[in-house]
Structures are given as structure tokens and as C-alpha cells.
C-alpha positions in Angstrom: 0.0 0.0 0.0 1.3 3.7 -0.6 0.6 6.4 1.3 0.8 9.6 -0.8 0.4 13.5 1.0 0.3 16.0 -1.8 0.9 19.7 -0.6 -0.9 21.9 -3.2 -0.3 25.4 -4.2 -2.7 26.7 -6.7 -3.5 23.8 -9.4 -1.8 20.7 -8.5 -3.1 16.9 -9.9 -3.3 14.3 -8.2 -4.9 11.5 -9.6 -8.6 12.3 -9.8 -8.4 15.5 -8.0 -8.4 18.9 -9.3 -8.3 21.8 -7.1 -8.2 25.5 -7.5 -6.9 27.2 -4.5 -5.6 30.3 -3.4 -4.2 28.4 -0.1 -2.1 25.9 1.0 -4.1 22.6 1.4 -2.6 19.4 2.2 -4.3 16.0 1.1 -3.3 12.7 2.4 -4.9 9.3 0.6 -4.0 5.9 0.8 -3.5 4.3 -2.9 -3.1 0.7 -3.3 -2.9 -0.8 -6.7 -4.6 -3.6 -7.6 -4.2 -4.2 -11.4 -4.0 -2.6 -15.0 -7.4 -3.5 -17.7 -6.3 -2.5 -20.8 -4.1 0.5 -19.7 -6.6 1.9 -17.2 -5.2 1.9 -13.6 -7.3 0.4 -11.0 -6.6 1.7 -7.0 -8.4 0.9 -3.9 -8.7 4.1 -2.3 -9.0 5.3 1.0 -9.0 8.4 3.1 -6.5 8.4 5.8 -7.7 8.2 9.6 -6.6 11.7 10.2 -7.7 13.6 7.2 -9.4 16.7 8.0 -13.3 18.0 6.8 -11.4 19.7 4.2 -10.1 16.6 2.8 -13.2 14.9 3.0 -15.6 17.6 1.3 -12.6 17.5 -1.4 -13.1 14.2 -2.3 -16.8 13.8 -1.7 -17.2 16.9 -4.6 -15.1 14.8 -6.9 -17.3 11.3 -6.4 -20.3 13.6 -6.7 -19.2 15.5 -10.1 -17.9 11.8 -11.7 -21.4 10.8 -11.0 -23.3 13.0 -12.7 -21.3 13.0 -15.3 -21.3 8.7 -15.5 -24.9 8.6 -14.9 -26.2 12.1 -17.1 -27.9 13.4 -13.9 -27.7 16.9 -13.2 -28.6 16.8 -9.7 -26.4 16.4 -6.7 -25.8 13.1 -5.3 -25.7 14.4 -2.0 -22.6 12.6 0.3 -21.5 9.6 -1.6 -18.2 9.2 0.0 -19.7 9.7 3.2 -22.4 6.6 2.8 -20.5 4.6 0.7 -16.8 5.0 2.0 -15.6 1.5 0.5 -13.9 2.7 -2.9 -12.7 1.0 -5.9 -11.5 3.1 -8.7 -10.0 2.7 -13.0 -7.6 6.0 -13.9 -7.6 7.0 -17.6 -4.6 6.1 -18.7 -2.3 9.1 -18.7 -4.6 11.2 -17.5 -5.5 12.1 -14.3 -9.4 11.4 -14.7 -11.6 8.5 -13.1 -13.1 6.1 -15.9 -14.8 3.9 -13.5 -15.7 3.6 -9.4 -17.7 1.8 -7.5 -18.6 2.5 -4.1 -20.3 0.5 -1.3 -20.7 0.5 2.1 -20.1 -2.3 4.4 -23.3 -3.2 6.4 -22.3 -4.6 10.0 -24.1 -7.7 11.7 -23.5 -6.3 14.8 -25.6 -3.2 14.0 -28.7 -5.5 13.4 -27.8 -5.1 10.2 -27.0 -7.9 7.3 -23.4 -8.5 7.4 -22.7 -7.5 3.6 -20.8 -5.3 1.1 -23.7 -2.9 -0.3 -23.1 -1.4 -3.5 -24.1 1.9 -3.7 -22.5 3.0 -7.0 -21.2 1.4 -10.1 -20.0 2.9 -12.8 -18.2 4.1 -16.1 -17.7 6.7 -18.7 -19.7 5.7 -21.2 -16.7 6.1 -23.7 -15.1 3.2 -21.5 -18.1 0.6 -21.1 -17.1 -2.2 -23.3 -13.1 -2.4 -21.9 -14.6 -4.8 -18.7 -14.0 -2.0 -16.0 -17.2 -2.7 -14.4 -16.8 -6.5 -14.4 -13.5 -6.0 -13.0 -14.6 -3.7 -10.2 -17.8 -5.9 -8.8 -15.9 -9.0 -9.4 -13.2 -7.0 -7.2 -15.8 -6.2 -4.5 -17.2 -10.0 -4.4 -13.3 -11.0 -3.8 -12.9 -8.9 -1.2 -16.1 -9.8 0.6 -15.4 -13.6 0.3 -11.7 -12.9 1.6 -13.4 -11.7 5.0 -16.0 -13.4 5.4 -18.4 -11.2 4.9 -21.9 -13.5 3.9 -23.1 -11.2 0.8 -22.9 -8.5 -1.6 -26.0 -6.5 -2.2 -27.3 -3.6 -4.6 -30.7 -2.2 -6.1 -30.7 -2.0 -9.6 -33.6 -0.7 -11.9 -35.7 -3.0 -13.4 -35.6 -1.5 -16.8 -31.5 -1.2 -16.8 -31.4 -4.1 -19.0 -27.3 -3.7 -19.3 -26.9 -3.7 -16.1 -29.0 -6.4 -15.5 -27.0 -8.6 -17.6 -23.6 -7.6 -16.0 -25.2 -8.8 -12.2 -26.6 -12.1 -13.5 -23.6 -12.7 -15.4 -21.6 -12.1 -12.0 -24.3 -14.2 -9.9 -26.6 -12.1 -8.6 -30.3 -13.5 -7.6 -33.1 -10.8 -7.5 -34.5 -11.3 -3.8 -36.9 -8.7 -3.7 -38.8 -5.9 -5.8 -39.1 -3.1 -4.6 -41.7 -0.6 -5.7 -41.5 3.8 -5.7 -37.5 2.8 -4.7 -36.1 5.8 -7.3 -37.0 9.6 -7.1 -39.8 9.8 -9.9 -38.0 12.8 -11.6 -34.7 10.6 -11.5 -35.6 8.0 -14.1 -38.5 7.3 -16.2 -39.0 4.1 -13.7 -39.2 4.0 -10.4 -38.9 0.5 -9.5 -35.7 -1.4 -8.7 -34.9 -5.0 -8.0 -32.6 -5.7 -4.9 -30.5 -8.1 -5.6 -28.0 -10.5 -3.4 -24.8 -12.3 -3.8 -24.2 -15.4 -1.3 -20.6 -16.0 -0.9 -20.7 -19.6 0.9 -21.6 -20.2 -3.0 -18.8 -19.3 -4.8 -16.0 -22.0 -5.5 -13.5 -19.3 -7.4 -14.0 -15.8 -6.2 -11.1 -14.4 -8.9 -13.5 -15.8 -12.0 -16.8 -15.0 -10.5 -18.1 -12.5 -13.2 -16.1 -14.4 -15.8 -17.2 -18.6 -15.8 -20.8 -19.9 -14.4 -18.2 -22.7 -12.9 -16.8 -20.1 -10.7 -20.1 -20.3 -8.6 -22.7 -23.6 -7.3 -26.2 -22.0 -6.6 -29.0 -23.9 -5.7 -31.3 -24.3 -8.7 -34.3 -24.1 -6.5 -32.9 -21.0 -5.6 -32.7 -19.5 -8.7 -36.0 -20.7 -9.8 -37.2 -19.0 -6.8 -35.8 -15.7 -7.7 -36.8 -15.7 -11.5 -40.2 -16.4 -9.9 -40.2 -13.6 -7.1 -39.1 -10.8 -9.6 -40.8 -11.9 -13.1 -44.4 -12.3 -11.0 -44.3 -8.4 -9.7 -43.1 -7.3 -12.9 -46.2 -8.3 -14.8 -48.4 -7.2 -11.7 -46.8 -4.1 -12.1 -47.2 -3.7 -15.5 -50.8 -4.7 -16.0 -52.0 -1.9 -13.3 -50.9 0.8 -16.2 -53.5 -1.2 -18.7 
């Protein structure tokens, strides 16, 4: 793991962050590399212990702006660093620019809570979405969640995100619930969302999960119970508009 601090005069870059400022700010991270996808740099990053509120609104405006620009939202996503503090980033190569992140938040048994890895946000620059950046990083997420032991890996998705769709089943991801009204009506055209659940007592090969079905052993009942679950609501919900 590196630990970088980057004392900043006016513009400096550092990876993903740009700053204008007219004082002398000091940022501290910690970077660790994980691997290269075709050129594009992929870091787990991490605020240090002892960063300041400065440090933190810093980063959280730079989360917040990739964001909107990812997902063509011109609203604010509020704190996403704050929430979703668990951080898995691709840098352009060359550049200094995020080309994909995913962020999730670790939900603790202790806190009554399930004891999973909850993906709040996954994404890439559309210009980037067919070099495997988004397998990578929830396949990276999964790994790390079956290398502690924590039991699942969670996330809503919305029902009519078809690509998406296809990247979580692909990965091994069951629909558990649907979940009505679960989007802002003036944030997508549907409101609905599946949530849906990774087990990792299932997997076999955590490093090929998003890449061979043999990386995984799910019940079939299981998955017939899903497909049942999510398909039945979805035609409930679609006849109430007829």
C-alpha cells in the first residue's frame, strides 16, 4: 500500500483530484494498486484516519461530479463518500481522470444489520463501457467480501436497466426482492428497482466469478425462486398501467 500526501499550491493533480486554490491545502490518501485492464489503472482508495473536513468535502465533490457526469444526472448526489466510504477506482490512462468507481458500504451484523458489502454505485464513462471496467470492479468487491468473510454483496438496480442487469446475473446475482416507488420519480422514467443478493458460501472461485458460471454452485431451486419472485411483480406491475 502507498501512502501519498500532496501539498498543493494553486493547481496541482493528483490522480482524480483537481483543485483550484488560493491556499495551501494538504491531502493525504492511501493508494493501493490492484491491477492494469487495458491500460486503465485500478486503485483501492481510502481516506486516511486523520484527514481533515477539508479533505473529505474534497473528495466527496469529486465522487459527486464523476457521478453525474457517469450517470447524465444533473442533480447532486448528496454525500456519496460519506455513505459509501468503500472505494474501488480505473484512472484513464495518462490522464489524471476516473473512468470507473464503485462504491459500497459495508453493512455490519452487529448493527442489526445484514453482514454485507452494499453497492451503492457502479459505474463508467460511457466512452469506456465495453473495456470490462465494471466487471472488474464488482468482481473485485465479491473478492474482497469472500476474503473476510463477509456473507453477501448487495445492490438495487432498476428494473428496466437491461445492461446492467445482464452484467449482475452474469456475475451471480439472484433478484431477492422488488421493490416498488424505490427511485425519485423525476430521477428515471422508472421508479422501480430489483434488490439483488450475492451469497458467498456459494462461490467456489472468487477471482473468476463474473467471468465462468463454474466459478459459482447456486441452488437451482434457488434461482427458480428468484426468477419467480421478480418476473411475478413485474407483470403485476405492468398490467396496473393497462
Amino acid at each position: 500500500m502507498l501512502l501519498y500526501c500532496v501539498r498543493m499550491i494553486n493547481l496541482i493533480f493528483i490522480q482524480f483530484i483537481l483543485l483550484k486554490s488560493a491556499t495551501i491545502t494538504v491531502y493525504c490518501l492511501q493508494k493501493q494498486y490492484l491491477k492494469d485492464i487495458n491500460s486503465h489503472h485500478m486503485y483501492r482508495i481510502r481516506l486516511r484516519i486523520d484527514s481533515t473536513r477539508e479533505d473529505f468535502l474534497e473528495w466527496n465533490k469529486k465522487f459527486d461530479k464523476f457521478l453525474q457526469i457517469s450517470f447524465k444526472q444533473p442533480y447532486s448526489f448528496g454525500s456519496p463518500l460519506k455513505y459509501c466510504p468503500e472505494v474501488l477506482v480505473f484512472i484513464i490512462p495518462n490522464r489524471t481522470q476516473i473512468s470507473g468507481v464503485l462504491m459500497a458500504q459495508y453493512r455490519d451484523k452487529n448493527k442489526n444489520l445484514d453482514d454485507n458489502f452494499y453497492i451503492c454505485f457502479l459505474s463508467v464513462l460511457p466512452e469506456y463501457r465495453k473495456f470490462g471496467l465494471a466487471s472488474t470492479l464488482l468482481n473485485a468487491i465479491i473478492q474482497e467480501a469472500y476474503d473476510t468473510d463477509v456473507q453477501k454483496v448487495s445492490l438495487n438496480v432498476n428494473i428496466k436497466n437491461g445492461e446492467a442487469l445482464r452484467l449482475y446475473r452474469k456475475c451471480g446475482f439472484l433478484c431477492s426482492k422488488y421493490e416498488s416507488n424505490f427511485y425519485p420519480p423525476s430521477q428515471y422514467d422508472e421508479s422501480d428497482a430489483y434488490y439483488m443478493t450475492l451469497l458467498t458460501k456459494y462461490i467456489r472461485v472468487p477471482s473468476l466469478v463474473c467471468k465462468t458460471t463454474q466459478a459459482l454452485v447456486i441452488p437451482t431451486e434457488m434461482k427458480t425462486a428468484s426468477t419467480a419472485v421478480c418476473v411475478k411483480r413485474t407483470v403485476v406491475t405492468i398490467n396496473k398501467f393497462h
